[in-house]
C-alpha positions as CSV (number, residue, x, y, z in Angstrom):
1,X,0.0,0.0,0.0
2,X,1.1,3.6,-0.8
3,X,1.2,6.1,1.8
4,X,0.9,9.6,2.3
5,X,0.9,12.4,4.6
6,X,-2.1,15.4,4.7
7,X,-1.1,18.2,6.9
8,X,-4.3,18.7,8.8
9,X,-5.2,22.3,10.7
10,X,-3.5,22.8,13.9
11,X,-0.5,21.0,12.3
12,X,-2.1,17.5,12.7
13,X,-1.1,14.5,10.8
14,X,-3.5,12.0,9.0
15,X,-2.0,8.8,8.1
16,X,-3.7,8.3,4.6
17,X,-4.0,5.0,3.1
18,X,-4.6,4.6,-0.7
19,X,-7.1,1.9,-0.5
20,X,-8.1,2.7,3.1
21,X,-12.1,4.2,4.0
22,X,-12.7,7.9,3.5
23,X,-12.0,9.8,6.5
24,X,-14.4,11.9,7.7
25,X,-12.6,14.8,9.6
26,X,-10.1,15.0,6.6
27,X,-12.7,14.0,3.8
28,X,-9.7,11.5,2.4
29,X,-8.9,8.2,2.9
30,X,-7.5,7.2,6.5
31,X,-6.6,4.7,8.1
32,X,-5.9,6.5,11.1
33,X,-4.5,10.1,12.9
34,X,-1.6,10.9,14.5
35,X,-0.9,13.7,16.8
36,X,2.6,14.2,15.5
37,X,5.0,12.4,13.2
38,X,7.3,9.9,15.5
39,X,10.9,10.8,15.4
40,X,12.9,7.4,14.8
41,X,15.2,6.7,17.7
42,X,17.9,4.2,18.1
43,X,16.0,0.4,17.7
44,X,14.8,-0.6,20.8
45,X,11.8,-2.1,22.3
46,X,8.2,-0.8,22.4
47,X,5.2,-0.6,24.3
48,X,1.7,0.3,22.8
49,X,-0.9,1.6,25.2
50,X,-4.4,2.4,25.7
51,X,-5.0,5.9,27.3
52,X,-8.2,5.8,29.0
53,X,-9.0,3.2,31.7
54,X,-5.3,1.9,31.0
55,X,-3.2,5.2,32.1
56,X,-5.8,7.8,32.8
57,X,-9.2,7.1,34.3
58,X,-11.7,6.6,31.9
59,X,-14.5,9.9,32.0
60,X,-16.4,8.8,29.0
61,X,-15.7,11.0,25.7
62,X,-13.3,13.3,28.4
63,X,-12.7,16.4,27.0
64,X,-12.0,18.6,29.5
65,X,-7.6,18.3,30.4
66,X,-8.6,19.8,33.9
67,X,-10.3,16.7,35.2
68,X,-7.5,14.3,34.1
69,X,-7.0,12.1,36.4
70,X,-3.6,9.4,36.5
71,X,-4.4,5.8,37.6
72,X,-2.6,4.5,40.8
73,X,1.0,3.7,40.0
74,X,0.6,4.3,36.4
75,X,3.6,6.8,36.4
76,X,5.4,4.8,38.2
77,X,4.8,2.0,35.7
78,X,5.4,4.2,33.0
79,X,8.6,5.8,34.4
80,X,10.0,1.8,35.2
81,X,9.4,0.5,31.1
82,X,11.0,4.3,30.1
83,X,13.8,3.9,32.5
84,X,14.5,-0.1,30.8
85,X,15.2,1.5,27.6
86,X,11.2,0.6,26.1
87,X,9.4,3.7,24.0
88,X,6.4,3.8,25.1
89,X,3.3,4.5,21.9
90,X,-0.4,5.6,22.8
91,X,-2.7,3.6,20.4
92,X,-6.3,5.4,21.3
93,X,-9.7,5.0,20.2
94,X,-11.7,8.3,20.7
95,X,-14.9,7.9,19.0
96,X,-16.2,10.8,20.6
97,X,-14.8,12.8,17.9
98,X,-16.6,10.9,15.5
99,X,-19.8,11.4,17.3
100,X,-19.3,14.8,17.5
101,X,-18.7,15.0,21.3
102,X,-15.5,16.3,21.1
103,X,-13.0,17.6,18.9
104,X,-8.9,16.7,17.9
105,X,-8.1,20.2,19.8
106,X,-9.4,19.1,23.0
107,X,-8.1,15.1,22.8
108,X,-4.7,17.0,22.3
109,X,-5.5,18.9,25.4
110,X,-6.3,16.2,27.6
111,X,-3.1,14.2,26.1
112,X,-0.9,17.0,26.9
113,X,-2.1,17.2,29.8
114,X,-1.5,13.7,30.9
115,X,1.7,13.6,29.4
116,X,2.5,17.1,32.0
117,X,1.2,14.4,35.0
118,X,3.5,12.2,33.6
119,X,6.2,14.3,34.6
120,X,6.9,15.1,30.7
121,X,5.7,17.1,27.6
122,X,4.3,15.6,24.1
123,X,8.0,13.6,23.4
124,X,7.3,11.2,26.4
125,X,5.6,9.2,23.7
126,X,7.3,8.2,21.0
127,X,4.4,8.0,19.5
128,X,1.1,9.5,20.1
129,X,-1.7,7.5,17.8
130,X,-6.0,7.6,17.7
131,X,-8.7,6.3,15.8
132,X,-11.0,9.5,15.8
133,X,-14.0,7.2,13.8
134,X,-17.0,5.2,15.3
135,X,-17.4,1.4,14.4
136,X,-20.2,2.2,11.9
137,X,-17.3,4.2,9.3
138,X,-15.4,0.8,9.0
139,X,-12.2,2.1,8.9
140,X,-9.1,-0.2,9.4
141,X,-7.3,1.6,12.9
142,X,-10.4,0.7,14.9
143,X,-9.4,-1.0,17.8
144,X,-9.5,-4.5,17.8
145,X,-8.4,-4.1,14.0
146,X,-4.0,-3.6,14.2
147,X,-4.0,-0.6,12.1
148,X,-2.9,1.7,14.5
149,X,0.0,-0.7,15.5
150,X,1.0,-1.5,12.4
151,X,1.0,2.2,11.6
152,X,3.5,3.2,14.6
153,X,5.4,0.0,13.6
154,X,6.6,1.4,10.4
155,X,6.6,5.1,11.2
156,X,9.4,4.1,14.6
157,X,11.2,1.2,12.8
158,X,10.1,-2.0,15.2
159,X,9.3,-5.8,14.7
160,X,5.3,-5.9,16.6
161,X,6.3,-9.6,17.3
162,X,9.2,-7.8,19.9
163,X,6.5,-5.2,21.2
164,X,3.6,-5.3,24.0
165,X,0.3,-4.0,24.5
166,X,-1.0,-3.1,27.3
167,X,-4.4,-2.4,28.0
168,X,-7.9,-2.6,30.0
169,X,-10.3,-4.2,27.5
170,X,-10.9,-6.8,24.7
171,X,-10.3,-4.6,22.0
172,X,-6.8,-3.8,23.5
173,X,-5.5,-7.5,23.9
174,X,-7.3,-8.4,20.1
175,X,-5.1,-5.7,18.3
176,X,-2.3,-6.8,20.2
177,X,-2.9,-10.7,19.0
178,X,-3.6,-9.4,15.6
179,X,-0.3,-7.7,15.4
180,X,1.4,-10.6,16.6
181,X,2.6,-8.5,20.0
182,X,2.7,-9.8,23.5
183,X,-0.7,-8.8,25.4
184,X,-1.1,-7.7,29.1
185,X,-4.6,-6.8,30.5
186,X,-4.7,-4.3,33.9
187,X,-7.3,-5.0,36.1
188,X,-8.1,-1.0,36.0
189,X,-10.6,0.5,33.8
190,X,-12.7,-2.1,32.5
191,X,-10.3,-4.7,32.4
192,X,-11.4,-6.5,36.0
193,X,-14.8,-7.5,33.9
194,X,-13.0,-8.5,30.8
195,X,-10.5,-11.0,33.1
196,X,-14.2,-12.2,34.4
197,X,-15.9,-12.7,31.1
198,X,-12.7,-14.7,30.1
199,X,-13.3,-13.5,26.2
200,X,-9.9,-13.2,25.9
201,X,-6.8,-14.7,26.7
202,X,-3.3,-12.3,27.4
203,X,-0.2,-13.0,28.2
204,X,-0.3,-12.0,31.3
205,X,-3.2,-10.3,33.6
206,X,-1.6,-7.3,36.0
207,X,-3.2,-5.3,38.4
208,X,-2.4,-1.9,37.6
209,X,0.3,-0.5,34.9
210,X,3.0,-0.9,37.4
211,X,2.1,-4.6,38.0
212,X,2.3,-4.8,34.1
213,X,6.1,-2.7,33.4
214,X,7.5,-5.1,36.3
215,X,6.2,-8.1,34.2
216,X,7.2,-6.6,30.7
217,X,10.9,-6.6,32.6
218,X,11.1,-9.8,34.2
219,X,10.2,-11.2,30.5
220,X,13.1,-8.9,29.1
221,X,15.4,-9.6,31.7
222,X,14.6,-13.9,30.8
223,X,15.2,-13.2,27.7
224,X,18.9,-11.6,27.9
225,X,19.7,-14.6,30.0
226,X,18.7,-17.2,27.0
């Protein structure tokens, strides 16, 4: 497939596929947005993660950055897999844009605004990625689908078979099994209900994102010693 890049207003990116669905904020075809174009770094590891329910907790269609609120231990999680040499991706559906509930300015907001609680600005991610439609447009980043994985896998230069994802629902752990990635599910957000439901099987099953960087290392750390 042949890609392209639209500059959006507010100097947003849309990743534009050539056989992809029609986008309906950019009126072309998409396969998903990005916040920013990814810098490549140096190879290295990679973590994809769900925002809300996963890092933040989850407001419903949260548009307001003033009411962002972290998840126990989820900076502390986040600063672990940072500090073990992972990058760390956002992979985000916000179908409230879609629906017309919110807008890219204020998902940028309320990113920015975690990223601040994070103890960082917008480069703490390497990547920064969302799926702004709702299921009816059919588009191909849709969580479960991989598109947005597969996206930040060729924009940062990674193999999704080395990679994790890490997040509170089924949708999370299907895109991660789809790419071909290693799969936790936190017990925040939703994911206590999907571990009950048993829908879905990850690799491992943490209780918060701290619970889930400590695992990612221990893996790692087996790994070197192979």
């Amino acid at each position: 497939m042949r890609l392209f890049f639209f500059l959006l207003s507010l100097g947003k990116l849309c990743a534009i596929i050539a056989n992809g669905n029609s986008c309906r904020f950019c009126g072309r075809r998409a396969e998903g947005c990005r916040e920013r174009m990814p810098v490549p770094e140096q190879p290295k590891k990679y973590v994809l993660l769900d925002r809300d329910g996963t890092i933040i907790v989850n407001k419903h269609y949260q548009k307001d950055p003033e009411i962002t609120e972290l998840l126990p231990h989820a900076r502390e999680g986040l600063d672990l897999l940072r500090s073990s040499g992972f990058g760390l991706v956002l992979v985000t559906n916000q179908s409230g844009i879609g629906r017309g509930l919110l807008t890219r300015a204020d998902m940028t907001a309320v990113n920015r605004r975690m990223a601040r609680e994070l103890g960082g600005e917008e480069d703490y991610f390497a990547g920064m990625y969302c799926c702004p439609h709702v299921p009816e447009d059919g588009c191909s980043c849709r969580k479960p689908l991989p598109g947005m994985a597969e996206q930040a896998a060729r924009d940062l230069g990674f193999a999704l078979r080395e990679a994790y994802v890490v997040g509170d629902s089924e949708g999370d752990i299907k895109m991660g099994d789809a790419a071909g990635a290693a799969t936790v599910l936190v017990r925040t957000g939703y994911g206590s209900g999907v571990e009950e439901k048993g829908n879905v099987c990850p690799g491992y099953v943490a209780d918060d994102l701290l619970d889930a960087a400590e695992w990612i290392v221990r893996q790692e750390n087996a790994q070197d010693r192979t």
